[in-house]
N, C-alpha and C positions, 0 to 999 in steps of 0.2 A: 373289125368294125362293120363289115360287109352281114358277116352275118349276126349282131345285132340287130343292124336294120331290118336285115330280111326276119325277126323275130317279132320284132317290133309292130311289121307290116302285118305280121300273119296272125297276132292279136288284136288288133284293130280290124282288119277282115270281118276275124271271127266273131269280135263285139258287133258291129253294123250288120252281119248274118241274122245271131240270134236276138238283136231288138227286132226284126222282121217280123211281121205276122205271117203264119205261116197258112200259105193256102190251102183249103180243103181238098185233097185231090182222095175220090174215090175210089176202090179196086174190089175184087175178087181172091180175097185171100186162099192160100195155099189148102188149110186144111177144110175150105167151108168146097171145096172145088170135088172131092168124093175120089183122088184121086193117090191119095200116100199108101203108101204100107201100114204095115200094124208096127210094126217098130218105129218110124216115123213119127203115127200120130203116138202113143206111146213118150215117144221122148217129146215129141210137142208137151202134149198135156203135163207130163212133168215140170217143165220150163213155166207155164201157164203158173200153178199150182206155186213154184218157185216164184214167182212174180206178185201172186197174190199173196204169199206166206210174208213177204220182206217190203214190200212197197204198198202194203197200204188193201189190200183186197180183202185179207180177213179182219185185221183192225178194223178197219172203216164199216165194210157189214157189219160189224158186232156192235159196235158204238150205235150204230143207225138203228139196227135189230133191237137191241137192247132199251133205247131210248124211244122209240114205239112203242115196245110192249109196257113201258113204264106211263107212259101219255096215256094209253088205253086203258091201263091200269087191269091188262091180264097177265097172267102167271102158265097158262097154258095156249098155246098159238098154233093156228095149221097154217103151212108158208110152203107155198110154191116156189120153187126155183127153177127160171127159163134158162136155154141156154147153159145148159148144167153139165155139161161134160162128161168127164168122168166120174162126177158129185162129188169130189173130195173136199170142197168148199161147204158145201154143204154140210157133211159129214162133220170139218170140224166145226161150223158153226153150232150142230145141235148140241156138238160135245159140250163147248163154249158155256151156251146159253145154260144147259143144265145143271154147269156150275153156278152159276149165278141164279139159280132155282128157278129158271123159266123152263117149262117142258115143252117140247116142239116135235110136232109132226112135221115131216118134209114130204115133199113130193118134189122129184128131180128129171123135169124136161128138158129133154134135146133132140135135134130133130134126125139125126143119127143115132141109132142102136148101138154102131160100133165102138163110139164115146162111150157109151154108158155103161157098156162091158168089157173094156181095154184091159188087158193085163190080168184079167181075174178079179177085178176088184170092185165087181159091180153094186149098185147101190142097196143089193135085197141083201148082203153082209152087216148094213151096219142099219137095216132097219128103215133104210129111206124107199118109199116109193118110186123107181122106175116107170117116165111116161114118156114112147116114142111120138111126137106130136111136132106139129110148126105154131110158131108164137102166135102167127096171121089167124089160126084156125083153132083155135085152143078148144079141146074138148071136154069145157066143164061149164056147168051153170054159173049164171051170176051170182057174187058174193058165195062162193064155193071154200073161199081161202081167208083168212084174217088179215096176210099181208103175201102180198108176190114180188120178187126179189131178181132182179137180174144182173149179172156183172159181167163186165167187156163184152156185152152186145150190143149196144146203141151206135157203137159207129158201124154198124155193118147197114144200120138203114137210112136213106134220105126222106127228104120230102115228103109226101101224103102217108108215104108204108111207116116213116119214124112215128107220123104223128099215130096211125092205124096201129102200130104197136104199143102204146103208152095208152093206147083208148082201151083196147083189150085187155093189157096186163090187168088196169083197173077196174074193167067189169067185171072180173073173177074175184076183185080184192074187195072185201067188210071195210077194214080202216085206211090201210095205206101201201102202195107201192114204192118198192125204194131199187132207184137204178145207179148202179158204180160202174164210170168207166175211165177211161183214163183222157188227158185232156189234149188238146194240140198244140204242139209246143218243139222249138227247135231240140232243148236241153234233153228229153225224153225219145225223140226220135235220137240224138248220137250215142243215149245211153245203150238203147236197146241195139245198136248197129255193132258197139265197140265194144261192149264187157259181156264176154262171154260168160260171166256168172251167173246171169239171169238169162239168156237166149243163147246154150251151149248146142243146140241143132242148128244146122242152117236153115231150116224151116222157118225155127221160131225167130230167127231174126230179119228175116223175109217180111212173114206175116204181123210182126212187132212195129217194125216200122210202117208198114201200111197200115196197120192200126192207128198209128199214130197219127200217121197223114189224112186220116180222114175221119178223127175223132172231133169234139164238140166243143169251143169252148165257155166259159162262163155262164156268158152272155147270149152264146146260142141256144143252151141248154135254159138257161131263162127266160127266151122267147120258147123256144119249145115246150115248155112246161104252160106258158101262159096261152097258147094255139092249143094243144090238147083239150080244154078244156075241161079236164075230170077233177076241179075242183082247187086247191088250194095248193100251195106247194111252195119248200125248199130248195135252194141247193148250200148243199155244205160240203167243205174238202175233208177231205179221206183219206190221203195221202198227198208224200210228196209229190207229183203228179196224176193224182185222182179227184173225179168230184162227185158228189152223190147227187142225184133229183128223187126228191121225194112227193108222192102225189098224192093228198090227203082227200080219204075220202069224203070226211067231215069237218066243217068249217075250224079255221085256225080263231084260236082265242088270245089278245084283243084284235090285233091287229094282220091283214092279211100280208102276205111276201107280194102279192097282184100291184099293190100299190109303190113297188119298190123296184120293177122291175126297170132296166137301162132299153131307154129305147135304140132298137136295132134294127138298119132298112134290110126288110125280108121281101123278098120276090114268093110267086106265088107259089114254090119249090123250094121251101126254107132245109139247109141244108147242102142242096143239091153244090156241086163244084162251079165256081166260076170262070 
């Protein structure tokens, strides 16, 4: 009987836990620190790679990719990707898309070299441009790209630098920028802490849950999109625990997403931890 109850007690916990909203808390992730081995990051970027193949990282770019270059109504696109790792995201995106007869140029920034050469698999293999750069500082003219693409890097920034990065992405981009990242949420943080199938390093499940703790949700990312101010914008889910923000460079037809936005009380460091 004893331990029923004590079962009983420990689902009910768990229920009033995860209806909790969970606080933003910030960090310094393992592999952005310049201080792992090559094996390390190595198996990191695998786990990553694993994480976006299964939950929602390459579906959801491709849905979003695809449905742009459909809205724009081109068939050939040059697309930037920030924060690109090892590019294998990348890589299979152009595969992706060329099935579906969109031809695509990549360019694949990160602000580490050793990313973008890990393992031997660097991006000048499969035809993608290679650019060692910071997101803050992007060296390329305005409207350089058709569309600029970043995935699980918006929780790395708060405050003026989130917004500083979404202003950028989109001076580089002609139509539209599209950001996936994943959302904050109790069920996604015990995912990534417990099942080793998706965070098999202790790295990755380190830097997975701090991802998590300090990612964006909904309605954050709908205020953020609407302080940025480059223009018009979605947000759409992606996966089961991912969301896209999309930043159009040219007005939405009929109706703007501006006027749907939930209002949310922002301090003048929207983002930042409480």
């Amino acid at each position: 009987m004893n331990r029923w109850r004590w079962a009983a007690s420990c689902r009910l916990i768990t229920a009033r836990i995860v209806s909790q909203p969970m606080r933003r808390l910030t960090s310094l992730e393992l592999l952005d620190r310049g201080l792992l081995t090559a094996d390390e990051i190595r198996a990191n970027l695998d786990d990553l790679w694993r994480i976006n193949r299964y939950l929602g990282g390459l579906s959801g770019n491709l849905r979003l990719l695809e449905g742009l270059c459909r809205r724009a109504g081109k068939r050939r696109v040059r697309i930037l990707e920030v924060g690109a790792g090892d590019g294998r995201l990348a890589r299979q995106l152009r595969r992706e898309l060329c099935r579906r007869q969109i031809e695509s140029e990549f360019l694949v920034l990160d602000r580490r070299l050793p990313h973008l050469q890990i393992g031997g698999r660097g991006p000048e293999s499969e035809g993608l441009g290679p650019v060692v750069a910071d997101v803050l500082a992007l060296p390329f003219a305005d409207g350089s790209f058709d569309l600029v693409t970043c995935n699980l890097l918006l929780h790395h920034f708060s405050g003026e630098r989130a917004l500083a990065l979404l202003r950028n992405l989109a001076s580089v981009a002609r139509d539209a920028v599209v950001v996936n990242d994943t959302v904050r949420h109790w069920l996604p943080y015990a995912l990534v802490r417990v099942m080793p199938c998706f965070g098999r390093h202790r790295v990755s499940r380190l830097d997975g849950a701090a991802s998590v703790r300090q990612a964006y949700t909904r309605n954050e990312l709908l205020q953020l999109g609407s302080l940025a101010r480059c223009g018009d914008f979605e947000v759409h889910r992606t996966g089961p625990f991912q969301m896209g923000l999309v930043l159009w460079k040219t007005p939405l037809f009929p109706v703007s997403v501006l006027a749907k936005v939930e209002p949310v009380p922002v301090g003048p460091a929207l983002g930042e931890p409480t």
